[in-house]
C-alpha positions in Angstrom: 0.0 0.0 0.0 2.9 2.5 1.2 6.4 2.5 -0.5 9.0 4.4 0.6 12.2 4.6 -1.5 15.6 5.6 -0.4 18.6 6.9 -2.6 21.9 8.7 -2.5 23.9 6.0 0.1 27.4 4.8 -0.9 31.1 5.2 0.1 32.5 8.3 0.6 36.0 9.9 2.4 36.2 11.1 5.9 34.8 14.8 6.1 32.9 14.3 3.2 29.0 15.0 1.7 26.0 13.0 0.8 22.5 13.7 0.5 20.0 11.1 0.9 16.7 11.0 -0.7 13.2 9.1 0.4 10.2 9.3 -1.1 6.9 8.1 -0.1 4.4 6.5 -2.8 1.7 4.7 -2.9 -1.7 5.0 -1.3 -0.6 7.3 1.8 -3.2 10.6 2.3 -1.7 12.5 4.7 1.9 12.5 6.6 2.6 13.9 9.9 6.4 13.1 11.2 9.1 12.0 8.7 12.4 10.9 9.6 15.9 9.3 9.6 17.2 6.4 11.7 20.4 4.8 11.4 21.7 1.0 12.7 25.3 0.1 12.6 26.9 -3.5 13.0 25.7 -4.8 16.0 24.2 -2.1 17.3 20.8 -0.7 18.0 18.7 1.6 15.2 19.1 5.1 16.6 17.6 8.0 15.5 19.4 10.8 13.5 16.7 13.4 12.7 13.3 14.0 12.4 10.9 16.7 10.9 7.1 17.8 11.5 5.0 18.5 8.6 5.2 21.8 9.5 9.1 21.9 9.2 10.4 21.3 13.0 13.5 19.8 13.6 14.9 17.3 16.0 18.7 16.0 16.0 21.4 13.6 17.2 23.3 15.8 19.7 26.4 12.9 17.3 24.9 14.6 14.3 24.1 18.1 15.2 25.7 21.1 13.2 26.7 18.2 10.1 23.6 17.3 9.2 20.1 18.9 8.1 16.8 16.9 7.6 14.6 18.8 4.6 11.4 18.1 3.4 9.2 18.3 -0.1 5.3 18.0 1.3 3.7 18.1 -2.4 6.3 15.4 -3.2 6.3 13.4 -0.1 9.7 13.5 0.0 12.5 13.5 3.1 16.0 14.6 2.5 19.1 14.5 5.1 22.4 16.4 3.6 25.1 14.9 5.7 28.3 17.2 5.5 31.4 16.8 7.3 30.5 12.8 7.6 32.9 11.0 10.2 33.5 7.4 10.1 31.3 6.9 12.7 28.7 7.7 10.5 28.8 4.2 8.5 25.8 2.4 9.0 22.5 1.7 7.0 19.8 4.4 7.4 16.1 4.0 7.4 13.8 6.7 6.5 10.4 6.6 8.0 7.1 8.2 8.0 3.8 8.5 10.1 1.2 8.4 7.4 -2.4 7.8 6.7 -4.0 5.5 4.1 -7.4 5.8 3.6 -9.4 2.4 5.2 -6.4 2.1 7.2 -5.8 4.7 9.2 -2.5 6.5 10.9 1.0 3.3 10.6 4.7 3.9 10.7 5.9 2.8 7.2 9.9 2.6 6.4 12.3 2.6 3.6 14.8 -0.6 2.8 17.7 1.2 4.0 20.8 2.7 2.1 24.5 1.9 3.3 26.3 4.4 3.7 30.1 4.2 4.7 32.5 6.7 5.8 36.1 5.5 4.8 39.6 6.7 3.5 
């Protein structure tokens, strides 16, 4: 019913840039919160930013200052430009949305994750 598809992952140097993409598709009405979470190798998914339809922020104190969550409302889109990227930063991210589908009601619906890894 929902799809949400991530782009822009991949490999990139120490104190470099990428912006990921994520768009939702599908039969979603309405969406309230959208967001980014990340989960590196053997640890727990974490959350990394997050933005209100209205266009309120929340960060990652490990993220805050480097990157900045955007949104597209007519496009159902979520963007985070990731700047000064550390190799902590490696992990795969998860976008994720609190939408509503009509005859469903209000779910959480998330992407397939994109790698991304910080390394020289």
């Amino acid at each position: 019913q929902v799809h949400m598809v991530e782009s822009g992952g991949g490999l990139v140097q120490p104190g470099g840039s990428l912006r990921l993409s994520c768009a939702a598709s599908g039969r979603i009405f309405s969406i309230n919160d959208m967001g980014w979470y990340r989960q590196a190798p053997g640890k727990q998914r974490e959350l990394v930013a997050t933005i209100t339809s209205g266009g309120s922020t929340n960060y990652a104190d490990s993220v805050k200052g480097r990157f900045t969550i955007s949104r597209d409302n007519a496009k159902n889109t979520v963007y985070l430009q990731m700047n000064s990227l550390k190799p902590e930063d490696t992990a795969v991210y998860y976008c994720n949305a609190d939408g509503y589908v009509s005859g469903t009601g209000w779910g959480d619906y998330w992407g397939q994750g994109t790698q991304v890894t910080v390394s020289s």
